[in-house]
TIRO-2110 file (N, C-alpha, C; in Angstrom, 1 decimal):
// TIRO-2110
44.1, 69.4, 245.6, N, 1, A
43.2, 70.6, 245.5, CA, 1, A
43.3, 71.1, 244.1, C, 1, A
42.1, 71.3, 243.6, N, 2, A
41.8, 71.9, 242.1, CA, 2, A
42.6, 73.6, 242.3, C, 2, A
42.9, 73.9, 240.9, N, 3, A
43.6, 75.4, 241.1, CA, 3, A
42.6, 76.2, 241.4, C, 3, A
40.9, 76.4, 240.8, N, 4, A
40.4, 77.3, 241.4, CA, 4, A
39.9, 77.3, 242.8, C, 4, A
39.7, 76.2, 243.6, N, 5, A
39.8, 76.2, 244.8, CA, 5, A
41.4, 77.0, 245.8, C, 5, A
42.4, 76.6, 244.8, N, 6, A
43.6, 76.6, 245.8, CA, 6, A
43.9, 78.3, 245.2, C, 6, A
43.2, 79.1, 244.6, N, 7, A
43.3, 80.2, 244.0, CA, 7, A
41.9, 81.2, 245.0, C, 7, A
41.0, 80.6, 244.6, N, 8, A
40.0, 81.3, 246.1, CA, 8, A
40.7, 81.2, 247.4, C, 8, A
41.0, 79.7, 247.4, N, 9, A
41.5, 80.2, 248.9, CA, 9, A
42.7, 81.3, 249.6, C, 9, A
43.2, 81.4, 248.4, N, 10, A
44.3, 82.6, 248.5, CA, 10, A
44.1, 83.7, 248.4, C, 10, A
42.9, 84.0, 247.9, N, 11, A
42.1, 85.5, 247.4, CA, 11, A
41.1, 86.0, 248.9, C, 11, A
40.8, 84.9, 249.7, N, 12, A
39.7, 84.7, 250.7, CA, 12, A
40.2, 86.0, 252.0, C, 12, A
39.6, 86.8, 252.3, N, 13, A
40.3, 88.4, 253.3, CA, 13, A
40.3, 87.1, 254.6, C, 13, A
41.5, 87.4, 255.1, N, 14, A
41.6, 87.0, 256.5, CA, 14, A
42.5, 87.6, 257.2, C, 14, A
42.2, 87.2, 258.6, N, 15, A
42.7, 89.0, 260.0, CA, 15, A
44.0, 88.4, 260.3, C, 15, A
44.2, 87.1, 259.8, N, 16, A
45.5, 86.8, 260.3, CA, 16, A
46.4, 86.2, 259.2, C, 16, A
47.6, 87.0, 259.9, N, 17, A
48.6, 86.8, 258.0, CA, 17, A
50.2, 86.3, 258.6, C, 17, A
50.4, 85.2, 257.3, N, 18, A
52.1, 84.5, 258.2, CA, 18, A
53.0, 85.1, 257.7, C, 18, A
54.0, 85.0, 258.0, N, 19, A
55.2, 86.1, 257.8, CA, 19, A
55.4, 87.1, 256.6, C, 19, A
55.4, 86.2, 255.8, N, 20, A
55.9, 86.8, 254.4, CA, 20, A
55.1, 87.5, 253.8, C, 20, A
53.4, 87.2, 253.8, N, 21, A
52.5, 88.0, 253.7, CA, 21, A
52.0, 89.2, 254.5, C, 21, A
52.5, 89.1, 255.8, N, 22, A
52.6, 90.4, 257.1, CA, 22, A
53.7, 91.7, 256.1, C, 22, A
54.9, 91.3, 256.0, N, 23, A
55.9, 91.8, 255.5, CA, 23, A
55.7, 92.4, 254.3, C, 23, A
54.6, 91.7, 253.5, N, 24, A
54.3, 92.6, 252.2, CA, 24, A
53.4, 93.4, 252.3, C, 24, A
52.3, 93.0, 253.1, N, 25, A
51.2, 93.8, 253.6, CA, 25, A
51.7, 95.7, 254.2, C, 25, A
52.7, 95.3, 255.3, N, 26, A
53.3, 96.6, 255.2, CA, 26, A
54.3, 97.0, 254.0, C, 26, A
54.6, 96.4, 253.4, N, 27, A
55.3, 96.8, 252.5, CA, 27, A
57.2, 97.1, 252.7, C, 27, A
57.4, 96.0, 253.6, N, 28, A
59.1, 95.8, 253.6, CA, 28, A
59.5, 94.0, 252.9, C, 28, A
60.7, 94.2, 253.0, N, 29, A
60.7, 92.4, 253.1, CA, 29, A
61.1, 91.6, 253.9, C, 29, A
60.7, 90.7, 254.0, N, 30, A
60.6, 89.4, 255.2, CA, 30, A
61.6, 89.5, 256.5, C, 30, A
62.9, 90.1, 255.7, N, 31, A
64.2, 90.6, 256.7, CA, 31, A
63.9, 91.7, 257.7, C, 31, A
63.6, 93.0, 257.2, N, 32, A
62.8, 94.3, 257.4, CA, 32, A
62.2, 93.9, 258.4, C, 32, A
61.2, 92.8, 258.3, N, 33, A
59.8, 92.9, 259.0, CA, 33, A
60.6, 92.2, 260.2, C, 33, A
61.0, 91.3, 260.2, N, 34, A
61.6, 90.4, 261.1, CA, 34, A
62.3, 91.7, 262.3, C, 34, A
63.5, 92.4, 261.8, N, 35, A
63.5, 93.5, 262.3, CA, 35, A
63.4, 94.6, 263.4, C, 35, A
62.0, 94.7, 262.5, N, 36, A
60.9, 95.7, 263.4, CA, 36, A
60.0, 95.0, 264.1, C, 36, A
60.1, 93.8, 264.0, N, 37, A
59.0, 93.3, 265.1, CA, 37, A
60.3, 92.5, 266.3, C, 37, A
61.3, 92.4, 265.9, N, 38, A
62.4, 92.5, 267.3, CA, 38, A
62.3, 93.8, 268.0, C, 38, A
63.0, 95.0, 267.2, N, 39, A
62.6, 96.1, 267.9, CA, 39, A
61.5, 96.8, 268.3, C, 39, A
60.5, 96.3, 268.1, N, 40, A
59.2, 96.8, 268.8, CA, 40, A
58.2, 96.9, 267.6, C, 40, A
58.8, 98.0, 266.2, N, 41, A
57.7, 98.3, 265.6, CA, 41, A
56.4, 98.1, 264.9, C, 41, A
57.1, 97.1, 265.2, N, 42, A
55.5, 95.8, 264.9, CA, 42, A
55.6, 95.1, 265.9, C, 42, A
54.2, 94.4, 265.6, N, 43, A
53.9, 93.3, 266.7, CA, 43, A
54.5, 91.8, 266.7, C, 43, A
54.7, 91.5, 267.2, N, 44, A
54.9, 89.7, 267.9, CA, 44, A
53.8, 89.1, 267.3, C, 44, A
53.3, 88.0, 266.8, N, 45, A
52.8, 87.2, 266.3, CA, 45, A
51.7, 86.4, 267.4, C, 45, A
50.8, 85.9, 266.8, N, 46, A
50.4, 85.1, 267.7, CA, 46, A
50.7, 84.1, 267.4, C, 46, A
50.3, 82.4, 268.4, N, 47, A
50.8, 81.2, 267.6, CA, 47, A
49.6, 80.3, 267.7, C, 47, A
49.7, 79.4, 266.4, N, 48, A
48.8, 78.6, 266.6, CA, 48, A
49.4, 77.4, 266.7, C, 48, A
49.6, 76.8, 267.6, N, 49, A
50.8, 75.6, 268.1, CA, 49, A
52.2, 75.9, 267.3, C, 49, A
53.0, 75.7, 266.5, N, 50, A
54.2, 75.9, 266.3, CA, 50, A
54.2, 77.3, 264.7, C, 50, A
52.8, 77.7, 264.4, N, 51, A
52.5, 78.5, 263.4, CA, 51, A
52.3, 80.3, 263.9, C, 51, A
53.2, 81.2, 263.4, N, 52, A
52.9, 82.4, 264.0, CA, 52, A
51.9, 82.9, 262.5, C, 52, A
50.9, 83.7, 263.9, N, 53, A
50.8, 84.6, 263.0, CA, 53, A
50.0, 85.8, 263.2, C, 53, A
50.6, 87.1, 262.1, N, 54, A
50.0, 88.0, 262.7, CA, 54, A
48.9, 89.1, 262.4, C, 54, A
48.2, 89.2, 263.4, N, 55, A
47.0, 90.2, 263.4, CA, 55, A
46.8, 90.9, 262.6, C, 55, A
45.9, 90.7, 261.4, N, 56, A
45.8, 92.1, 260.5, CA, 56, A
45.8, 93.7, 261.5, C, 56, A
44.8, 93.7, 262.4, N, 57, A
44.3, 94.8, 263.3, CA, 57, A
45.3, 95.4, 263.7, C, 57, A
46.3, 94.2, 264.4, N, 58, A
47.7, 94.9, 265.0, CA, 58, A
48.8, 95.4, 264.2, C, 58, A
48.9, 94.8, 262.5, N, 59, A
49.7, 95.2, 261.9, CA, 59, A
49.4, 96.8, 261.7, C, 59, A
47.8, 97.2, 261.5, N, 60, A
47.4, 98.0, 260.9, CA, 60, A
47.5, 99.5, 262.2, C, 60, A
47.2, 98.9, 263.4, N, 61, A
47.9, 99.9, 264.3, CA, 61, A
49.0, 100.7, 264.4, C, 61, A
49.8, 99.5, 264.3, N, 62, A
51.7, 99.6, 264.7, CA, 62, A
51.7, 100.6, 262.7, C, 62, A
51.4, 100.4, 262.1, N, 63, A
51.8, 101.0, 260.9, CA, 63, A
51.8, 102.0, 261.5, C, 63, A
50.3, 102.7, 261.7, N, 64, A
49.7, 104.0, 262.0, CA, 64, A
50.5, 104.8, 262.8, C, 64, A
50.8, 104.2, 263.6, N, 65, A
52.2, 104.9, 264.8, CA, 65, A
53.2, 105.0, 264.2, C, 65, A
53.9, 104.6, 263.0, N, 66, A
54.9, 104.4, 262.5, CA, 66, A
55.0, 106.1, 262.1, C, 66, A
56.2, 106.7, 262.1, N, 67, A
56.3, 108.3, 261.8, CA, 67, A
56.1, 108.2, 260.9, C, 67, A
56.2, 109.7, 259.7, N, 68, A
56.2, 109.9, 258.1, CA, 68, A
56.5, 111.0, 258.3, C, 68, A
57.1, 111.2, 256.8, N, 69, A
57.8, 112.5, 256.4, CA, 69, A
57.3, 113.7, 256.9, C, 69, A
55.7, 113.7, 257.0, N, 70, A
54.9, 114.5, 257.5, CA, 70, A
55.0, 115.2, 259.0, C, 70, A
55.3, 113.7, 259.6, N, 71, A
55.1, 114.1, 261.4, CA, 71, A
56.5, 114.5, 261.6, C, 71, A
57.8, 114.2, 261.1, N, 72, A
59.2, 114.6, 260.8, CA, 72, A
59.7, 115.7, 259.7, C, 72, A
58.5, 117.0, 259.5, N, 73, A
59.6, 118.3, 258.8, CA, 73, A
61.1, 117.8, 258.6, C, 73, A
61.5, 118.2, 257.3, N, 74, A
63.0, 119.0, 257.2, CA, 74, A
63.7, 119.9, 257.6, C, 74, A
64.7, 120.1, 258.0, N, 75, A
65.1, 121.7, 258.4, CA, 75, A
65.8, 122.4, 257.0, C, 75, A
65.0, 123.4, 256.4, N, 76, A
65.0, 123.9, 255.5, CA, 76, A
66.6, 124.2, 255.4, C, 76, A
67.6, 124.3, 256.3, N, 77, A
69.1, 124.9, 256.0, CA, 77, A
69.7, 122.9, 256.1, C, 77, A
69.1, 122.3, 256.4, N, 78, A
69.2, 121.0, 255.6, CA, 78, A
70.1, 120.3, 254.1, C, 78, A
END
């Protein structure tokens, strides 16, 4: 494969992303992500015969539910 082909195809928007790229997308690393998608906070993957992989749509939910500093005040005598 020529580099600007194997460069488009890397740039090309798609709904489904494999691990390492999931994990950056939310912005942890690959360990993190691994993680949170044992414990729930993310999603399980889908597969495509022995290939996971996961859902832009679902990552982008499970973020959304994810708390922030926002929905969690400080207690000002903190």
């Amino acid at each position: 494969m020529n580099a600007g082909r194997e460069i488009r195809n890397l740039t090309q928007p798609r709904r489904g992303l494999r691990r390492v790229e999931a994990a950056i997308y939310v912005g942890v690393s690959p360990t993190k992500f691994d993680e949170m998608v044992e414990d729930g906070r993310l999603p399980k993957p889908k597969r495509f015969d022995k290939v996971a992989v996961w859902d832009l749509r679902q990552l982008d939910n499970a973020f959304e539910s994810l708390p922030s500093d926002v929905d969690d005040p400080k207690n000002p005598w903190d």
